[in-house]
C-alpha positions as CSV (number, residue, x, y, z in Angstrom):
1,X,-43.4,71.3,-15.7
2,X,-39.9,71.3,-14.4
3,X,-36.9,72.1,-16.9
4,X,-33.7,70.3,-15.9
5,X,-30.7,72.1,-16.7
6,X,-27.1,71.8,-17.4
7,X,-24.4,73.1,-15.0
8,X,-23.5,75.3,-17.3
9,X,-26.9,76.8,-18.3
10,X,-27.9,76.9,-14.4
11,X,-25.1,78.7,-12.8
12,X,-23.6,81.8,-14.0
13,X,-19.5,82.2,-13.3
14,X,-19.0,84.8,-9.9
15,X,-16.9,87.5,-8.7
16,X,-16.5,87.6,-4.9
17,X,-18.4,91.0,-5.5
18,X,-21.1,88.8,-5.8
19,X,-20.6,87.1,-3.1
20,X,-20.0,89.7,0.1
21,X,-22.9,91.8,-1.8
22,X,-25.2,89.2,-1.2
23,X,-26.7,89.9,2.7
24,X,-26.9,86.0,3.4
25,X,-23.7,85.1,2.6
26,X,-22.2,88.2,4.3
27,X,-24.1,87.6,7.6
28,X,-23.2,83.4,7.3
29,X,-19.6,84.6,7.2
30,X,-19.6,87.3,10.1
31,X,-21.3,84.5,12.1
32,X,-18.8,81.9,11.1
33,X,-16.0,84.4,12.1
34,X,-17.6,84.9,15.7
35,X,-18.2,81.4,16.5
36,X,-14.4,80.3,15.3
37,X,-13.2,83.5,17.1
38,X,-15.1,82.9,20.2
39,X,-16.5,79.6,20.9
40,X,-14.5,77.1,19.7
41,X,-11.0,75.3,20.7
42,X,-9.3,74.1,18.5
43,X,-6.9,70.9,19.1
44,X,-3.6,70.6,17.4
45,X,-1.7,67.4,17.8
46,X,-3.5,66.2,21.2
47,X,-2.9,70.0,23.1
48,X,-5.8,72.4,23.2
49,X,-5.0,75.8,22.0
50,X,-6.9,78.8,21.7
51,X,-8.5,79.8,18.4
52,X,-6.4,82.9,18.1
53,X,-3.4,80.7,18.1
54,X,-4.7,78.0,15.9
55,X,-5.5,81.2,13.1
56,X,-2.2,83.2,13.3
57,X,0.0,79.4,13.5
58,X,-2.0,77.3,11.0
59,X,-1.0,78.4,7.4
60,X,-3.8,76.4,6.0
61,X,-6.1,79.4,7.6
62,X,-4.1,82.4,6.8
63,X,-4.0,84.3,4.0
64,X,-3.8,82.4,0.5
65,X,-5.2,79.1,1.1
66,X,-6.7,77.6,-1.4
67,X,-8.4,74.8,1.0
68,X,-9.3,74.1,4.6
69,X,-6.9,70.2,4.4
70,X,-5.4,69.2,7.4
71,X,-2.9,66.3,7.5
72,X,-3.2,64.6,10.8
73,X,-0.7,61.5,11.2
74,X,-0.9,58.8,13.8
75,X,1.7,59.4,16.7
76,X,3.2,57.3,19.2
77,X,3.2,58.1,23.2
78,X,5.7,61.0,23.0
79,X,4.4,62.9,20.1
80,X,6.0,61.3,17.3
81,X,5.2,60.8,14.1
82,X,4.1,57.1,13.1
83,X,4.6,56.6,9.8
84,X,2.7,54.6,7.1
85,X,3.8,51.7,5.6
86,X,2.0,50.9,1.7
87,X,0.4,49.0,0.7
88,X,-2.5,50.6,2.9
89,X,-5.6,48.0,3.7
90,X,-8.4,50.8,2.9
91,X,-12.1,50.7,4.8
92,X,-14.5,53.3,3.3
93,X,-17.9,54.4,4.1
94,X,-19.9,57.7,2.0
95,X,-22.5,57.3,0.0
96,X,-22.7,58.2,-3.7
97,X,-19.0,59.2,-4.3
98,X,-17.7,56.0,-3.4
99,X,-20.7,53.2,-4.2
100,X,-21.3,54.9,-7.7
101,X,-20.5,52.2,-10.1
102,X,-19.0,50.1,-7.7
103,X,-18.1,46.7,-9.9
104,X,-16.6,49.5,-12.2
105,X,-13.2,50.5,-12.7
106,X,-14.1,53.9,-13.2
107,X,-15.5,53.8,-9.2
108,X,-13.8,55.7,-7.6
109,X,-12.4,53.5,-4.8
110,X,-11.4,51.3,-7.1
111,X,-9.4,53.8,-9.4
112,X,-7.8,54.7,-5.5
113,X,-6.7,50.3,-5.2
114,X,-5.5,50.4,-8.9
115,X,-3.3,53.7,-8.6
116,X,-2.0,52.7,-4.8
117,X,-2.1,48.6,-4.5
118,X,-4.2,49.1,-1.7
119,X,-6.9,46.4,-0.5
120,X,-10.3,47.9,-0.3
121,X,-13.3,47.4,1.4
122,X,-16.2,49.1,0.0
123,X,-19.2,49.8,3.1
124,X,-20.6,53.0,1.2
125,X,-24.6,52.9,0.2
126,X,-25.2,55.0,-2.7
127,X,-28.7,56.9,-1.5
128,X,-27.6,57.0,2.1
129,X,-26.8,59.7,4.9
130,X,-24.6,61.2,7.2
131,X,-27.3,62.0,9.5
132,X,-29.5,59.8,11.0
133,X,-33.5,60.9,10.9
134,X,-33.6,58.9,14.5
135,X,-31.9,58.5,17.8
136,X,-33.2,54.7,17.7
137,X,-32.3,53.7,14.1
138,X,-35.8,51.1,14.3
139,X,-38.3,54.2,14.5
140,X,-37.3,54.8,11.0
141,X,-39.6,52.7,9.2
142,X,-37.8,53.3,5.6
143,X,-34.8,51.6,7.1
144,X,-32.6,54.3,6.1
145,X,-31.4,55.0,9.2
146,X,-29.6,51.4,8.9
147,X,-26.9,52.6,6.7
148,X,-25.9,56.1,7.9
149,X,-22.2,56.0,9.5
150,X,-22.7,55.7,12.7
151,X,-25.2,53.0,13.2
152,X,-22.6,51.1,10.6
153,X,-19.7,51.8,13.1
154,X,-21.8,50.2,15.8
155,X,-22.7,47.5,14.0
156,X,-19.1,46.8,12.7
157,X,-18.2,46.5,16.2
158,X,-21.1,44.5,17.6
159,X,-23.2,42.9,15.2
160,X,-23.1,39.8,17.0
161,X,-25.3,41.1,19.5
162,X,-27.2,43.6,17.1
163,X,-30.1,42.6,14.4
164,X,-29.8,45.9,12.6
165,X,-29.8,44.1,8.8
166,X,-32.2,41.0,10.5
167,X,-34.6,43.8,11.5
168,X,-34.4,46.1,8.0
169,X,-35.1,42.4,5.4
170,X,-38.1,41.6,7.9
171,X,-39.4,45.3,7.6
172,X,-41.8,44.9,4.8
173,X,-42.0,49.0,4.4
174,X,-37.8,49.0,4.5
175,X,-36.2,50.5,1.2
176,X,-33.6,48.2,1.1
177,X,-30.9,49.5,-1.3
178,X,-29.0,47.2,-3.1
179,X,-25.5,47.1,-1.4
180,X,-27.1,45.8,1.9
181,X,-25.1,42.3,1.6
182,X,-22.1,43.6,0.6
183,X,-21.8,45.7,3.7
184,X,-23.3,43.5,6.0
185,X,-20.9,40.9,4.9
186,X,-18.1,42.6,4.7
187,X,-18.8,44.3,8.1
188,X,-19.0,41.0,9.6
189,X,-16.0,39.5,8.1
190,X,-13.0,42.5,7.9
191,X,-10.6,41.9,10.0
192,X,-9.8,45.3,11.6
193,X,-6.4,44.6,12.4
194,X,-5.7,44.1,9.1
195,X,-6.8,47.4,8.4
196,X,-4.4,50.7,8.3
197,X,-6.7,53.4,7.0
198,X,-10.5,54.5,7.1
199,X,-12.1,57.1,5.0
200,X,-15.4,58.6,5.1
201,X,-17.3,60.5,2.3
202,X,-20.4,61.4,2.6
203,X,-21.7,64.1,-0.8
204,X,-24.3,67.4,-0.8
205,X,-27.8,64.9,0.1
206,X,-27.4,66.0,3.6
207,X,-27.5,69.8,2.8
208,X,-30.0,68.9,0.1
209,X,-32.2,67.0,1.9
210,X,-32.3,69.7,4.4
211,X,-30.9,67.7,7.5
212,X,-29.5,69.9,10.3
213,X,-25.9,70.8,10.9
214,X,-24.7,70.8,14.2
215,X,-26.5,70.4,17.8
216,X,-24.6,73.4,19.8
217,X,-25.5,71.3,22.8
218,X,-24.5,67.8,22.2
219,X,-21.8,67.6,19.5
220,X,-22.5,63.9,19.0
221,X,-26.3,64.2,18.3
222,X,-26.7,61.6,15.5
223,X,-29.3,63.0,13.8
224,X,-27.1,65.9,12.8
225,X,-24.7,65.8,10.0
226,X,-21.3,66.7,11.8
227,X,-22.7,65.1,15.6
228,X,-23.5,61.3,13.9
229,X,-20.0,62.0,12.3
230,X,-18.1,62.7,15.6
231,X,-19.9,59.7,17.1
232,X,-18.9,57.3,14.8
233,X,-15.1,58.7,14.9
234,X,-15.3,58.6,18.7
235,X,-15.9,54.7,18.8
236,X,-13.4,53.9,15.6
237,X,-10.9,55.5,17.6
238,X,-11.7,53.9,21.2
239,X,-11.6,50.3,19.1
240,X,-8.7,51.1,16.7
241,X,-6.8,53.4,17.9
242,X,-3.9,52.2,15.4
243,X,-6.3,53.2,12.2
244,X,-5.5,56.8,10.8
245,X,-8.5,58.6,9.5
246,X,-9.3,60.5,6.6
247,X,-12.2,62.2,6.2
248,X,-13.0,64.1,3.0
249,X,-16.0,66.9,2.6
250,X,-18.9,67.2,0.4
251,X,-17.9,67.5,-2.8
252,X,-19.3,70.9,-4.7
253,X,-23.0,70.5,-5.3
254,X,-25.4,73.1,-6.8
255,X,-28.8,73.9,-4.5
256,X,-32.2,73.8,-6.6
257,X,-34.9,76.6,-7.0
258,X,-38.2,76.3,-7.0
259,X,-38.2,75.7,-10.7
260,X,-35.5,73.1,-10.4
261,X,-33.2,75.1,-11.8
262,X,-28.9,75.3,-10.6
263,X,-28.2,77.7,-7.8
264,X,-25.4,78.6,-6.3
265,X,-25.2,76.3,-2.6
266,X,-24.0,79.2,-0.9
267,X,-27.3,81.6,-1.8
268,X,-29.9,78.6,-0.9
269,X,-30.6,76.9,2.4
270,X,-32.9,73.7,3.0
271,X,-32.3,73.1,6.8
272,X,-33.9,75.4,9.5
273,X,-30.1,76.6,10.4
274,X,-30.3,78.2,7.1
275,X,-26.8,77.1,6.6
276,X,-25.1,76.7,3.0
277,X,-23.7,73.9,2.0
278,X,-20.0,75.1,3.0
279,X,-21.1,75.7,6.3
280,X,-21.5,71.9,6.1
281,X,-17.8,71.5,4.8
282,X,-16.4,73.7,7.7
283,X,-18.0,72.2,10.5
284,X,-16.5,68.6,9.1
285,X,-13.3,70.5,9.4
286,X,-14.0,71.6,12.7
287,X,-14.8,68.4,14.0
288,X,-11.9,67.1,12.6
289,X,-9.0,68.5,14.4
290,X,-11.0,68.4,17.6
291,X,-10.5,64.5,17.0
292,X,-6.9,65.1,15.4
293,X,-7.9,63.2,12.2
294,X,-6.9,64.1,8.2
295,X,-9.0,66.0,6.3
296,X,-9.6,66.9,3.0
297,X,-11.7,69.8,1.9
298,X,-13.0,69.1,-1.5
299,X,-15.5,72.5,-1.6
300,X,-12.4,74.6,-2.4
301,X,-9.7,71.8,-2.9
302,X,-11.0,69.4,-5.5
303,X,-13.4,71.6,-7.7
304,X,-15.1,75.3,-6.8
305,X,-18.4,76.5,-7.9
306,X,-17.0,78.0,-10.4
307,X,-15.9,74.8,-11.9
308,X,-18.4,72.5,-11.3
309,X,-19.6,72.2,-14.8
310,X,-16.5,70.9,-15.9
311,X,-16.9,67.7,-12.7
312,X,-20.7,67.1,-12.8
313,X,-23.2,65.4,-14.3
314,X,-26.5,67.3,-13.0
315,X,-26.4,69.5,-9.8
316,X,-24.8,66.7,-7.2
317,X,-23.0,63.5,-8.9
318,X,-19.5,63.4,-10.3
319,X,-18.6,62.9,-13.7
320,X,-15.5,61.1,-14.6
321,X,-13.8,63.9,-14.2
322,X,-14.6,64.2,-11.0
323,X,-14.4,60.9,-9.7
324,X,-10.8,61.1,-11.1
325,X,-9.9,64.1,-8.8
326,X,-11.6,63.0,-5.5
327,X,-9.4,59.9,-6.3
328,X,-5.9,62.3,-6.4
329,X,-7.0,64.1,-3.7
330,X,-7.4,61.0,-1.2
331,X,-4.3,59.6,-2.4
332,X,-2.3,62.5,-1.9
333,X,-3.3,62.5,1.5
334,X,-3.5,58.7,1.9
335,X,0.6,59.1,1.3
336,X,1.3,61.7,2.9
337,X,2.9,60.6,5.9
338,X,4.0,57.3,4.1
339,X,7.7,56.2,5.0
């Protein structure tokens, strides 16, 4: 029988000896190097530049970072910056993070409209994912596939023509979760141009669950974690191109052994990649400033593995501890570029 354990009995503090002794995270590091290095292109403020540039201009990548944040504003035609005016009209979507205790004060999207004045609108399904198990969300007879964040972009957008929710209530087999009207109403209803700010959180049940990372040769396949991502931001930005986006990582989560004990996430893989779950975190970044949006690293930004215990109430969900720093952390970069 199983043995749940605390945080703190599962995970044993590190020294970076630890970590660079350990082959797999050495080897996931020297391939993380090549790949920046090598493959990609980074984009910084609309212009493609050259990895090389984007290491020795960025400070955020150079020595002494504590985080991989990157504050993207809106601009206008010549490269200005736009700025914000608060109160912000807020549209989130994640899972967990933001639909725990939603009626509750002590949720944190509603801590973020208490602290700023800003009007929410609350589209995350606690249970959900970032990836999509299907390229036709109605092959998935669980219905799960309904609520991950792209197939919710699409249907904010069209749902007069769609019959994604029609199709999930009629689906006798459908696991419909319990924040199915809210979203579907309010994705019906919002009135986008109302709306100034979107932000998108999405926690650890992607690396847990064992979904795959990236598609090297279609960086919008859905059914990966950062591809259903990029998808979704490529039609939020061809709609509202006025809307700034903010997109936050995972949050710290432990992995779990065969005895269900706490691991560290960067020693234990579930997907076929074998990727950690900060792989997961610095792909998001990745895809990020290749679609000049904000965001906000919370693997090494809001709490470390080190510190989890502290911000967790079993291996993945936030105490109130936690919720209270995701909620600085968004607003911090919510104002950034405020006038």
């Amino acid at each position: 029988m199983k043995k749940d354990k605390s945080p703190a009995e599962g995970a044993r503090s590190k020294t970076w000896r630890d970590y660079l002794l350990n082959p797999h995270t050495f080897f996931f590091l020297l391939f993380v190097v090549i790949i920046l290095i090598i493959v990609f292109r980074i984009s910084k403020w609309g212009n493609r530049i050259s990895s090389y540039e984007f290491f020795q201009e960025n400070p955020l990548i150079q020595e002494g970072a504590e985080a991989y944040d990157v504050m993207a504003p809106k601009t206008d035609e010549n490269g200005n910056i736009i700025a914000n005016k608060s109160p912000h009209t807020i549209l989130f979507f994640g899972n967990s993070v933001f639909a725990d205790d939603r009626g509750s004060k002590d949720n944190v999207v509603n801590m973020i409209a208490e602290r700023t004045g800003s009007t929410v609108y609350n589209c995350s399904v606690g249970g959900s994912y970032l990836a999509s198990g299907n390229f036709d969300m109605k092959k998935d007879r669980s219905g799960l596939d309904v609520y991950n964040f792209y197939f919710l972009i699409l249907y904010l957008n069209w749902w007069e023509r769609l019959d994604y929710f029609d199709w999930l209530e009629s689906n006798p087999e459908a696991n419909l979760l319990p924040e199915t009207q809210e979203v579907r109403h309010t994705l019906e209803t919002i009135d986008m141009d109302t709306v100034d700010t979107i932000a998108i959180l999405y926690d650890g049940s992607d690396y847990l669950a064992g979904h795959p990372l990236v598609n090297p040769d279609d960086s919008s396949d859905v059914t990966t974690f950062t591809g259903n991502l990029e998808a979704g931001i490529d039609v939020l930005q061809r709609e509202y191109p006025h809307i700034r986006i903010i997109v936050m990582s995972p949050t710290y989560a432990f992995g779990l052994d065969e005895n269900g004990d706490y691991v560290s996430s960067d020693t234990i893989f579930y997907n076929e990649e074998e990727r950690p779950l900060s792989a997961y975190m610095l792909q998001e970044c990745l895809s990020s400033v290749n679609h000049n949006v904000t965001f906000i690293d919370n693997i090494y930004g809001t709490f470390n593995e080190d510190e989890a215990s502290e911000y967790l109430t079993d291996h993945l969900h936030l105490n109130q501890k936690g919720r209270e720093k995701v909620a600085e952390r968004f607003i911090q970069a919510l104002n950034y570029y405020d006038e």
